[in-house]
Each structure stands twice: as structure tokens, then as C-alpha cells.
DRENPA-3360 file (N, C-alpha, C; in nm, 2 decimals, always signed):
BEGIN
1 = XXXXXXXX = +0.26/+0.71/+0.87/+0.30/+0.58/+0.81/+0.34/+0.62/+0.66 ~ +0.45/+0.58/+0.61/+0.51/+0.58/+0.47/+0.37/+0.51/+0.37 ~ +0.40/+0.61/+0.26/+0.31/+0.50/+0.16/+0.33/+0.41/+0.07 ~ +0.21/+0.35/+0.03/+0.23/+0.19/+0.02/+0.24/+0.23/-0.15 ~ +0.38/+0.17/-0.20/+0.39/+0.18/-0.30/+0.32/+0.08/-0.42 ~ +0.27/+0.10/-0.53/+0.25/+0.03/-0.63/+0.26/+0.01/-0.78 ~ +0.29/-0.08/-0.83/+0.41/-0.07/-0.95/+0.45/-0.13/-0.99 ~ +0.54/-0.19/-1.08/+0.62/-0.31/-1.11/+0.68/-0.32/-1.00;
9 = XXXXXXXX = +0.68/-0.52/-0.96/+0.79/-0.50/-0.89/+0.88/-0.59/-0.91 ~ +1.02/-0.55/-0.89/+1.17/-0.62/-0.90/+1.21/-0.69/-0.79 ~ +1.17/-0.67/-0.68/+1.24/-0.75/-0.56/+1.13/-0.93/-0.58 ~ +1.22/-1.01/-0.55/+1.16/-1.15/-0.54/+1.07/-1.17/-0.35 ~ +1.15/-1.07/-0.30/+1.08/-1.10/-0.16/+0.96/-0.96/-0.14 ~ +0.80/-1.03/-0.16/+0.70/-0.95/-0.15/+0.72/-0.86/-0.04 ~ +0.66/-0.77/-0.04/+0.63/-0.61/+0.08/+0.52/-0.66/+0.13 ~ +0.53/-0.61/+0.29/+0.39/-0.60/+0.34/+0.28/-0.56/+0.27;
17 = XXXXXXXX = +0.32/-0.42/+0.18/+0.19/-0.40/+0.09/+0.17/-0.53/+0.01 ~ +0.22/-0.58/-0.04/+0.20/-0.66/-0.16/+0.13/-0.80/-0.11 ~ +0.18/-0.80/+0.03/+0.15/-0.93/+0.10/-0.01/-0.91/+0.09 ~ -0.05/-0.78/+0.16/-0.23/-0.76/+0.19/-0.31/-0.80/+0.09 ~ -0.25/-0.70/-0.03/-0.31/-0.69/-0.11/-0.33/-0.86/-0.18 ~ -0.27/-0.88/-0.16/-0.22/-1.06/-0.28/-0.32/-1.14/-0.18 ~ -0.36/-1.13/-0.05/-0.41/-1.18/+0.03/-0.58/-1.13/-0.01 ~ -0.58/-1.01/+0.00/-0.71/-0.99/-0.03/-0.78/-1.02/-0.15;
25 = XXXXXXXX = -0.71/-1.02/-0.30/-0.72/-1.02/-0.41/-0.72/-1.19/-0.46 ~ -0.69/-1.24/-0.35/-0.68/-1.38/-0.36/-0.83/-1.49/-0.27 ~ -0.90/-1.38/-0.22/-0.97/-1.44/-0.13/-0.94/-1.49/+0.03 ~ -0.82/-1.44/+0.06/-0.72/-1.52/+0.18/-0.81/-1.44/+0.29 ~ -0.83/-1.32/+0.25/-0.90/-1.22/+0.35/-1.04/-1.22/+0.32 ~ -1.16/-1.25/+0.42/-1.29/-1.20/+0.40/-1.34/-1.07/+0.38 ~ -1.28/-0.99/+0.41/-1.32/-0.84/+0.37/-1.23/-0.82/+0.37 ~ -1.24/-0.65/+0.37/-1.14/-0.51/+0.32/-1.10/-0.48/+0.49;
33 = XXXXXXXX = -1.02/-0.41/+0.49/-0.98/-0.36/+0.63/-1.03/-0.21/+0.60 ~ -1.06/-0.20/+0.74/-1.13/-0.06/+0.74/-1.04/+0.09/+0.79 ~ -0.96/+0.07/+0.66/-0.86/+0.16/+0.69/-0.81/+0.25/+0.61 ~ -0.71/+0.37/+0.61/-0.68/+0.46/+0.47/-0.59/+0.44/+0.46 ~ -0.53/+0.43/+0.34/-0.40/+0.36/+0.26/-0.30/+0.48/+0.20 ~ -0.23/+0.55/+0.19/-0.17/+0.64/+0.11/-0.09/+0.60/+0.00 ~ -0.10/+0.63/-0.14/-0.03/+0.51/-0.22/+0.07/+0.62/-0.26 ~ +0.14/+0.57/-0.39/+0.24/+0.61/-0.51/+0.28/+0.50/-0.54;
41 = XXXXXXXX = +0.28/+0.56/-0.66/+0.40/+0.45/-0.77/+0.49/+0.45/-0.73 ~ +0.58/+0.34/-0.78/+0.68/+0.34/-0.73/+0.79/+0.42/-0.80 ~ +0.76/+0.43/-0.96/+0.81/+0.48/-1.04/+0.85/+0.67/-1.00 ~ +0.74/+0.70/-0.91/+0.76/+0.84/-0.90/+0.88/+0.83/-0.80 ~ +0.84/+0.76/-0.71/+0.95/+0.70/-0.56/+1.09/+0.71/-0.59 ~ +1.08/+0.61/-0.73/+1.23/+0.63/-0.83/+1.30/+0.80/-0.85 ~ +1.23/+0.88/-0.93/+1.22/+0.97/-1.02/+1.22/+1.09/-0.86 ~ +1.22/+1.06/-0.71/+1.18/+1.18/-0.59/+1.34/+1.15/-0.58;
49 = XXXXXXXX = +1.43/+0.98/-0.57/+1.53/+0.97/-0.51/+1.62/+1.04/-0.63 ~ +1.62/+1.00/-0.73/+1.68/+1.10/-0.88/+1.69/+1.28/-0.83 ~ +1.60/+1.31/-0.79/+1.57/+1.42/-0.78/+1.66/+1.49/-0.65 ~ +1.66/+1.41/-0.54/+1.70/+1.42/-0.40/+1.85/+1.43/-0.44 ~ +1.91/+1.36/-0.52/+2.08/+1.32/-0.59/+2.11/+1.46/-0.61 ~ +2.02/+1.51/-0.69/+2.10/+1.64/-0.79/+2.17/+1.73/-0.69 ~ +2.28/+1.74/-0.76/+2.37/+1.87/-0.68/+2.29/+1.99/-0.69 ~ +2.19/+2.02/-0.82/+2.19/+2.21/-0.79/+2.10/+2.19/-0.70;
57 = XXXXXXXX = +2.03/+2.09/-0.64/+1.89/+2.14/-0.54/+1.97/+2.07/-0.45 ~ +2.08/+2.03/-0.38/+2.12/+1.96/-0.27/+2.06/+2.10/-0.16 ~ +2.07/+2.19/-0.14/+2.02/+2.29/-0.05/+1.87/+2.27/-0.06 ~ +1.83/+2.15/-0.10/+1.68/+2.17/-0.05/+1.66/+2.02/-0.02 ~ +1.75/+2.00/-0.07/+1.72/+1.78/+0.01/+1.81/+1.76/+0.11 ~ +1.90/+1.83/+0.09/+2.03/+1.77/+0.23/+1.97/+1.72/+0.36 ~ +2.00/+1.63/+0.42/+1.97/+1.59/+0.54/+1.79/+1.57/+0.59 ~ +1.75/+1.63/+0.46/+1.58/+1.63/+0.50/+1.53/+1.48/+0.46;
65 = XXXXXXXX = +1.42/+1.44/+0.52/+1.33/+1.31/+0.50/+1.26/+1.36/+0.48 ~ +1.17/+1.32/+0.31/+1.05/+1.35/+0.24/+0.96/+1.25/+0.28 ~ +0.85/+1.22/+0.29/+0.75/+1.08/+0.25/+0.64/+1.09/+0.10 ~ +0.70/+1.05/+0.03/+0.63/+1.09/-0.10/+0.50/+1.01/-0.12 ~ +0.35/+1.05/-0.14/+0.24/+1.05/-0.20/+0.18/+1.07/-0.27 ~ +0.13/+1.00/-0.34/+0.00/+1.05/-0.46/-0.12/+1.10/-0.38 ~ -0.15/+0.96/-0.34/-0.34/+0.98/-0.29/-0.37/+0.90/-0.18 ~ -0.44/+0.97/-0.07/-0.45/+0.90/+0.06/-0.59/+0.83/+0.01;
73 = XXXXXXXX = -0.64/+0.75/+0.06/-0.79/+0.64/+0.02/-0.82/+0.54/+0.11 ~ -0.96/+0.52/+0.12/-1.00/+0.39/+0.25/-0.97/+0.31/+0.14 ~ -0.91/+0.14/+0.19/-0.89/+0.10/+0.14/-1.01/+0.02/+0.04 ~ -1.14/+0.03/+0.10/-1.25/-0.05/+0.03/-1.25/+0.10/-0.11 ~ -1.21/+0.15/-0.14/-1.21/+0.24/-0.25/-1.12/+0.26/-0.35 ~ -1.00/+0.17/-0.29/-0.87/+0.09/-0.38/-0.95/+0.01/-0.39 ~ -0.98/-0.11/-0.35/-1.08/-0.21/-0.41/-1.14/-0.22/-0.53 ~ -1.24/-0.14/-0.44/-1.35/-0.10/-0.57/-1.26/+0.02/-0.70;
81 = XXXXXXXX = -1.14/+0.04/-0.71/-1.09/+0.10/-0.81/-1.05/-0.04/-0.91 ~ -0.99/-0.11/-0.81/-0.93/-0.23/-0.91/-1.07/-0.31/-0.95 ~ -1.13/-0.36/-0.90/-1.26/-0.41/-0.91/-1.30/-0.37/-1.10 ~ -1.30/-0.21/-1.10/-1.37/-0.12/-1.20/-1.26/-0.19/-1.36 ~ -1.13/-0.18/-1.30/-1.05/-0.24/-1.42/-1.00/-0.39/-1.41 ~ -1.07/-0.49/-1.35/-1.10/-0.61/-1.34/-1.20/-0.70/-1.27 ~ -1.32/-0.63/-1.38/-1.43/-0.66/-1.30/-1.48/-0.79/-1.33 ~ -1.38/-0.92/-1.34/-1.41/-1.01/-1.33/-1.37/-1.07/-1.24;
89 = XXXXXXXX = -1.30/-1.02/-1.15/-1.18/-1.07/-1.07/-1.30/-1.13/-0.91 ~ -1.31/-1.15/-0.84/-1.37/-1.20/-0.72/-1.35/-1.14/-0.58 ~ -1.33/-0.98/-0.60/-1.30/-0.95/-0.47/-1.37/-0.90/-0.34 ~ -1.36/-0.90/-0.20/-1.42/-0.89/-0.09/-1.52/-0.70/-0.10 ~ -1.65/-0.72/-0.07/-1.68/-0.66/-0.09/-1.73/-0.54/+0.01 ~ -1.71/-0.62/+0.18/-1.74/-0.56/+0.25/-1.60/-0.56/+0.35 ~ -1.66/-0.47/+0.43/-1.49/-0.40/+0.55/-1.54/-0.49/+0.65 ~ -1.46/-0.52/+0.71/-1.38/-0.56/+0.85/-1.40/-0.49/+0.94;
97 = XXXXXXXX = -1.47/-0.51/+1.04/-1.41/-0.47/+1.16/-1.27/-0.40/+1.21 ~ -1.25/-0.30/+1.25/-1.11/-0.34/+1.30/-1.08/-0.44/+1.42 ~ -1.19/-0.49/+1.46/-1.13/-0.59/+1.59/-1.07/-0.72/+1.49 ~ -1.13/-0.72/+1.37/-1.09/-0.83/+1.30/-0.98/-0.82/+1.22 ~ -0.88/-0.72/+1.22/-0.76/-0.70/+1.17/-0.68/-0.72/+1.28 ~ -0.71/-0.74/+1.38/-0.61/-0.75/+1.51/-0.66/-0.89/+1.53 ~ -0.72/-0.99/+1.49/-0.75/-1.15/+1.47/-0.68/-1.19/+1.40 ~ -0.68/-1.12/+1.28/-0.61/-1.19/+1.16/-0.42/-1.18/+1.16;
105 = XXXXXXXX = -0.40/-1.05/+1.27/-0.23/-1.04/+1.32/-0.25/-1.16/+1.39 ~ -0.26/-1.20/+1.44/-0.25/-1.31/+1.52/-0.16/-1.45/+1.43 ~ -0.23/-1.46/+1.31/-0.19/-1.53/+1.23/-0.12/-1.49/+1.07 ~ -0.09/-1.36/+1.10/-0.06/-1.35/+0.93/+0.05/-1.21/+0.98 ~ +0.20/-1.25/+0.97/+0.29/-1.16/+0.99/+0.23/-0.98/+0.94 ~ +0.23/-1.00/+0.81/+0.22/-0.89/+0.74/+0.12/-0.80/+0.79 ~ +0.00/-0.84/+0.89/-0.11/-0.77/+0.89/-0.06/-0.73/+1.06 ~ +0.07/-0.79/+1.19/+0.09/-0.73/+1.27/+0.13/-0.56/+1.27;
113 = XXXX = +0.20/-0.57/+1.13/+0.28/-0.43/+1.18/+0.19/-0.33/+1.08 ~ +0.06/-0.32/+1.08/-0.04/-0.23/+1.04/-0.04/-0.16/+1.13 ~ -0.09/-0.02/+1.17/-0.16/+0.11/+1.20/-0.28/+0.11/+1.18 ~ -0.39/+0.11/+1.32/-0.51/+0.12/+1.28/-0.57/+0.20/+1.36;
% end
């Protein structure tokens, strides 16, 4: 699975990442999903496709698909990172089930097309 980018963002129409997250951070979700997340900025994302362009390294990007990452993490450890630099904020403290992420597809687009 590609990683879930995070970063400023420019598009008006949210990402499934952004969707969870805004869900969880919002209280929409009772817990964390009990799962590992692989992030990057998006800015590096920027700065891989810049890089992919250049003519003197085209003999090392041509035709290849990269998937670019920082840091793979269960998601209750993104949490508790943001938690650490907004620790006023109200967020879920315990994981989910995964039977309960396949409850909550039922009703919330963004959490069908997860990998668990």
C-alpha cells in the first residue's frame, strides 16, 4: 500500500488519509485502528517527482515506479505523536478491533478501501 501522505494540503477535495485522520481527531471514530500506517510528507513526494524529471538520472527513473516513505508506524503511535504536540486536543485512546474497522466500512466510504 502507497504511503499516506502528510502536509499542507492544496486540493479542496480531502484524501482518504485525511478523511481517517479528521475522523479520528474529531471524535467521529471511537478508537484507533489497529493498524501500520507508512507516512511522508508530501513535500518530499514533491522534491522524489522533481527528482524523477531530471534528464542526467533519467537512466535510473525511466519507466520505474518508486513508492516513497519516511516511517512505517501502528497507527495508535501517530496518535500518541500528535497527542505529544497537541496535548490538549481529545483524542481516542484505545485500538479497535479490526472486526470493528470492517463495521465502520459499512458506513464510512473512506475506511472501505483500507488493508487490514
Amino acid at each position: 500500500m502507497p504511503s499516506l501522505m502528510h502536509g499542507r494540503l492544496l486540493l479542496k477535495k480531502p484524501t482518504i488519509g485525511t478523511v481517517m485522520l479528521t475522523r479520528m481527531l474529531s471524535g467521529q471514530m471511537p478508537g484507533i485502528p489497529k493498524l501500520s500506517v507508512s507516512m511522508v510528507n508530501v513535500e518530499d513526494v514533491a522534491r522524489a517527482h522533481i527528482e524523477a524529471m531530471n534528464p542526467e538520472k533519467s537512466d535510473l527513473t525511466n519507466g520505474k515506479r518508486y513508492i516513497i516513505n519516511e516511517r512505517t508506524m501502528m497507527m495508535k503511535e501517530y496518535i500518541e505523536k500528535i497527542q505529544e504536540f497537541q496535548p490538549k486536543m481529545k483524542l481516542p485512546k484505545k485500538e479497535m478491533a479490526t472486526s470493528m474497522i470492517s463495521f465502520f466500512s459499512v458506513f464510512m466510504k473512506a475506511v472501505k478501501s483500507m488493508k487490514y
